[in-house]
N, C-alpha and C positions, 0 to 999 in steps of 0.2 A: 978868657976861658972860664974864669968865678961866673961869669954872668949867665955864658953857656950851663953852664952846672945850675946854678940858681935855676933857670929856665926848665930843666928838666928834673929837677927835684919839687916844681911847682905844678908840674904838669903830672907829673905822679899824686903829690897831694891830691892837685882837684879829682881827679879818678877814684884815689878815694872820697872823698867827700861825696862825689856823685855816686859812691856804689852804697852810701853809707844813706844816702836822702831816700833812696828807691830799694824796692825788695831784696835785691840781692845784699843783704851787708853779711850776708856768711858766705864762705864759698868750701869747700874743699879741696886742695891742692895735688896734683898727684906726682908724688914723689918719683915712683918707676914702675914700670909694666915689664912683667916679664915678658919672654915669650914663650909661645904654644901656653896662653892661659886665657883664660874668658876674658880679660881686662883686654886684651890686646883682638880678639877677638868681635868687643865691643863696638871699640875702633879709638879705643881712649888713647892718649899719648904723655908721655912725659912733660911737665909742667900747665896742662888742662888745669880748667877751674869747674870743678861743677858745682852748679846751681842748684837743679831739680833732678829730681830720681821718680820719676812718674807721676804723680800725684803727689810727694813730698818736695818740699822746700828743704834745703841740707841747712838753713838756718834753724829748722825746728829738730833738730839733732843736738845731742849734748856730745856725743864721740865719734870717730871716726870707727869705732867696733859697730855702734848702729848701721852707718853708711855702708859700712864692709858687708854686712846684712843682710842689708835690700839687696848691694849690687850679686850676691851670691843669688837671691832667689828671683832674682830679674827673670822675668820674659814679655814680651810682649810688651815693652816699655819704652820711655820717652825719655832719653837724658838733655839734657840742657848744661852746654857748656862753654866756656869762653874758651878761646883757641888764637895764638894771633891777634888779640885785642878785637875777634869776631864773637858774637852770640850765634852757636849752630845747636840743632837737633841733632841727636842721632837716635836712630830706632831700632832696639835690639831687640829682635822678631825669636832669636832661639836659646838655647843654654848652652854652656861650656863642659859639658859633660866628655866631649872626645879632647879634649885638651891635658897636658901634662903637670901643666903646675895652679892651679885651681884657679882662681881670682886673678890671683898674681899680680897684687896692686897694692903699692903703699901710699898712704893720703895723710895729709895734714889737714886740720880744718881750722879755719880763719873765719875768726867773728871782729866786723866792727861794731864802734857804737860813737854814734855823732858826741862829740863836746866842743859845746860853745865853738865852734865851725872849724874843728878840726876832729879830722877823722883817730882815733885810736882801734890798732887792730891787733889783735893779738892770736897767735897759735897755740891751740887747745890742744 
């Protein structure tokens, strides 16, 4: 069982390590989507990671009030999210204007930063 454990607590490390070597080492986490809100809308889900917000990288973000931001004035936009340990698009072509509870999306954002080959991540 320890080794089982060990196995899968190594295999989480390396993931970070490898999110930490390549562009993504921030990600934004998302806590919860209401519903009837643009977040849901989007097509975002509980425990998504995003990447990118159209032309932005959510690592060149200092809060998650920024990222709350963009995804308010989004249209015509490209999100980039990890889902299921997948990297997918989604293209959100209109706005959340007939919806009831605006956004409707809580986020954490998570920055690593390589040290000496281990990844450290912390929630901003």
């Amino acid at each position: 069982l320890n080794e089982k454990i060990c196995e899968g607590l190594n295999d989480i490390h390396s993931k970070y390590i490898a999110r930490c070597n390549n562009e993504m080492s921030a990600f934004a986490v998302v806590d919860e989507v209401l519903p009837n809100s643009t977040g849901e809308v989007m097509g975002l889900k509980k425990h998504d990671k995003l990447f990118r917000i159209g032309e932005f990288k959510v690592e060149d973000f200092e809060s998650c009030d920024n990222i709350v931001e963009l995804l308010e004035n989004a249209h015509n936009m490209k999100i980039v999210i990890e889902r299921d340990g997948q990297l997918l698009d989604i293209y959100f072509n209109g706005n959340g204007a007939d919806v009831d509870n605006g956004l409707g999306l809580t986020l954490q954002l998570v920055k690593c930063s390589p040290i000496s080959r281990r990844a450290k991540c912390h929630i901003v």
